[in-house]
C-alpha positions in Angstrom: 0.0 0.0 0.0 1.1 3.7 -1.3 0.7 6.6 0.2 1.6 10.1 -1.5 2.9 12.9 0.9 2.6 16.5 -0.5 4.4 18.6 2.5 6.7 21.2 2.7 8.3 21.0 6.1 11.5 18.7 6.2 10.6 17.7 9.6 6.9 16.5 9.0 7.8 15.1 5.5 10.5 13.1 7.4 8.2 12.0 10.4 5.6 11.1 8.1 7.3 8.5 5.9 9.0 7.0 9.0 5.7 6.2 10.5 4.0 5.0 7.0 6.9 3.3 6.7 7.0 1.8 9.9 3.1 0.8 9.8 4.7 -1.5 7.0 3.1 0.8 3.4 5.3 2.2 1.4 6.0 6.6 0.9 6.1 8.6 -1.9 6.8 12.2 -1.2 6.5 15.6 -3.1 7.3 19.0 -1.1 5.8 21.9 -2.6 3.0 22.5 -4.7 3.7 21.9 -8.0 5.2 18.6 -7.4 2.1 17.6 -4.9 -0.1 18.6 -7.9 1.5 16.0 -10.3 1.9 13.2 -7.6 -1.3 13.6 -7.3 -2.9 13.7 -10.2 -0.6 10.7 -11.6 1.1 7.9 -8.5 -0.4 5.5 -7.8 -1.2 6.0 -4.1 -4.1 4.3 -2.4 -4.2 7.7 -0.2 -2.8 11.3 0.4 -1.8 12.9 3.2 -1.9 16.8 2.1 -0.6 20.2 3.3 -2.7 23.3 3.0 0.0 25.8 3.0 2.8 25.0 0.4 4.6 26.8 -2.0 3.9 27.3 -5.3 0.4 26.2 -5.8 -1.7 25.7 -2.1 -3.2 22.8 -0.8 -6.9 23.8 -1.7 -5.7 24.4 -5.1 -4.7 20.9 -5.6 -7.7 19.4 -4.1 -9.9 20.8 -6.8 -8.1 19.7 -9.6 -7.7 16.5 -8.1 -11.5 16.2 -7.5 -12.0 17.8 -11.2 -10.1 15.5 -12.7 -12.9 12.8 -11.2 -10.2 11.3 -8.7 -11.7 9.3 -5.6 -8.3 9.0 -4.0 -8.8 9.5 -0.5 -7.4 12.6 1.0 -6.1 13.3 4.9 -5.5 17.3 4.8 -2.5 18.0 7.2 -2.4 21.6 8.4 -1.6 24.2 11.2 -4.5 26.4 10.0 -6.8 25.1 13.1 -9.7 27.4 12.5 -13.5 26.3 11.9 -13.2 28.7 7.9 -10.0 26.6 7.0 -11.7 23.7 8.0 -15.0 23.8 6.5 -13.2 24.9 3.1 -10.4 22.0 2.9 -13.5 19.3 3.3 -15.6 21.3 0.8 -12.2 21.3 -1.4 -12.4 17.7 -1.7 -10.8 16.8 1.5 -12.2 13.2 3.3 -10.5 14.2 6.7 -8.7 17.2 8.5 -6.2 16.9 10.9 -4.5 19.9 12.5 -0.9 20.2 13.4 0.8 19.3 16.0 -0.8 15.9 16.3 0.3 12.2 17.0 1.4 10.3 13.9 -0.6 7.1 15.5 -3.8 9.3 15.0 -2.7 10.2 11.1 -1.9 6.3 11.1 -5.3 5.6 12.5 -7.2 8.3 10.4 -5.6 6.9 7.2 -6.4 2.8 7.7 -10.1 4.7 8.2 -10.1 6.5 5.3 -8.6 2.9 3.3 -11.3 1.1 4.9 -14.1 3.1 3.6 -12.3 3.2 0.3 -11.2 -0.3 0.0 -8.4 1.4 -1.5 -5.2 -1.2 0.1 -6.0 -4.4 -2.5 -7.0 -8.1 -0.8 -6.4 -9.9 2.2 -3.1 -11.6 2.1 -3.7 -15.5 2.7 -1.5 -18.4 3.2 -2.5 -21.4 5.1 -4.5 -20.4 7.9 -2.6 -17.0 8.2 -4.3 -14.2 7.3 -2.9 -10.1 6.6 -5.2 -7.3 5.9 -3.7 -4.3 4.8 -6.4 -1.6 4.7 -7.1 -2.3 8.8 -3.3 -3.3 9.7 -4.9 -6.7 11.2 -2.8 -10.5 10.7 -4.7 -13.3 12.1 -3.6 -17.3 12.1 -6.2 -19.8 12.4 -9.1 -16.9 13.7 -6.5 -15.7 16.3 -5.6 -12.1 16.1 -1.7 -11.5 15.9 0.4 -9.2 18.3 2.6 -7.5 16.0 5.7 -5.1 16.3 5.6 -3.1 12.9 8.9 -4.8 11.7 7.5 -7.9 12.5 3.9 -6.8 10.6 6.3 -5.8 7.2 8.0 -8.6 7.9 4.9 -11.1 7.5 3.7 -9.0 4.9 6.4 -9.6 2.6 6.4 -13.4 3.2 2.8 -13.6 2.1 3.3 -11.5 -0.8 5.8 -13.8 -1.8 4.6 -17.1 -0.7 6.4 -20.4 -1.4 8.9 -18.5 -3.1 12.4 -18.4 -1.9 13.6 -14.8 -0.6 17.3 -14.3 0.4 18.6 -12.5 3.1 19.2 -9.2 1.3 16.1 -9.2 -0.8 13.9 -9.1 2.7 16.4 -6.9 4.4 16.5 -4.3 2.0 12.9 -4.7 1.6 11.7 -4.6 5.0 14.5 -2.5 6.9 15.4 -0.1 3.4 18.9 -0.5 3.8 22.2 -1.8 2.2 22.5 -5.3 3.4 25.9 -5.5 5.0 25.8 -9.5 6.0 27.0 -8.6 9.5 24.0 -7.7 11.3 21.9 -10.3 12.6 18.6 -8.4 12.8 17.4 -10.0 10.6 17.3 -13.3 12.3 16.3 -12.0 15.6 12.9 -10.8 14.0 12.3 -14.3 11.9 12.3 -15.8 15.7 10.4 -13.3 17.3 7.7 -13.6 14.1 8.4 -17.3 13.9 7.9 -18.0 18.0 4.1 -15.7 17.8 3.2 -17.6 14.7 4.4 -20.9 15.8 2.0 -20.7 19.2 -1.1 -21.5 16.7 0.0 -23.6 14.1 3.3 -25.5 12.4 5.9 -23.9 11.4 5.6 -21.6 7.9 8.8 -19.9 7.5 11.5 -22.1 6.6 15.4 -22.0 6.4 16.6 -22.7 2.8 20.3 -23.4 3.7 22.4 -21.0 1.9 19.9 -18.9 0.6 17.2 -16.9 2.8 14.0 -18.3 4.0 11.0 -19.3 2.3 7.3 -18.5 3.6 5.7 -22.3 2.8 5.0 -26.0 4.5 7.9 -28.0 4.9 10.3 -29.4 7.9 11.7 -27.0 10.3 14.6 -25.6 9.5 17.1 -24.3 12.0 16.7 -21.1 13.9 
């Protein structure tokens, strides 16, 4: 899942993809207005998180074309104007929700999987087995039972049944899931394939295997080492 990030402040542009980032989707970022208004009108994002106040061409301005153009791409304005005028004329802009800075990035998190659940805009459960991932309300679930996920680990199981059966090495879901270099040192990698595989492993057999060698793969089979 995408989501396109039209602000001008370094600071909130950088806070914002962590957490989206974080919550396991994926960022795309423009910061000022001419570069929100093409993001807009042309990634594919599932939603937008949008400034009011940038440079160049505003927040509102954007909105219209986007809603002119016929888009239904839901949109989570983002702005420091907190008063009742600003607020009434973003949502009549086009705008689905309003949130006024400073605020906690769990509620934008929580605002957004709202606005992708109304929308269906985050594509279909993920399935494998008796495990379960949906992406529009952050949920993963093995045989009924609701999963306690860190969001590395949440990315992390994400991957694997986006890629089931298929055998992923050790850089590919590194670099993947973490968005760094793989340097083959660090072992953090294996220290979140336990912590995943001991939650998993409470409800069911073991899914992600050990391919000696290579990386793991996300399938039935005998357990590998740890």
């Amino acid at each position: 899942m995408k989501i396109l990030i039209v602000e001008d402040d370094a600071r909130w542009s950088s806070l914002l993809e962590r957490a989206v980032k974080e919550a396991g989707w994926t960022a795309e970022i423009a910061r000022d207005g001419v570069e929100g208004d093409h993001l807009l009108r042309t990634g594919s994002g599932d939603a937008a998180v949008l400034d009011l106040g940038l440079p160049g061409k505003s927040g509102f301005e954007l909105l219209k074309r986007l809603r002119a153009s016929g888009s239904t791409l839901p949109v989570l304005v983002l702005t420091a104007r907190d008063g009742l005028e600003e607020r009434v004329a973003g949502l009549d802009a086009g705008a689905d929700d309003y949130v006024v800075k400073p605020c906690a990035l769990t509620e934008i998190l929580a605002r957004l999987r709202a606005l992708l659940r109304r929308g269906g805009g985050s594509g279909p459960v993920l399935r494998y087995a008796d495990v379960e991932l949906d992406p529009a309300r952050g949920v993963a679930t093995r045989a009924g039972q609701r999963l306690t996920l860190r969001p590395r680990e949440y990315a992390l199981l994400e991957f694997f049944l986006r890629h089931p059966e298929s055998v992923l090495t050790r850089e590919r879901i590194y670099e993947h899931v973490w968005e760094h270099d793989f340097d083959g040192l660090s072992n953090v990698l294996e220290v979140y394939v336990r912590y995943l595989r001991t939650k998993l492993e409470v409800l069911g057999d073991r899914l992600i295997q050990t391919v000696r060698g290579r990386g793991y793969a996300f399938r039935h089979g005998e357990s590998g080492p740890t």
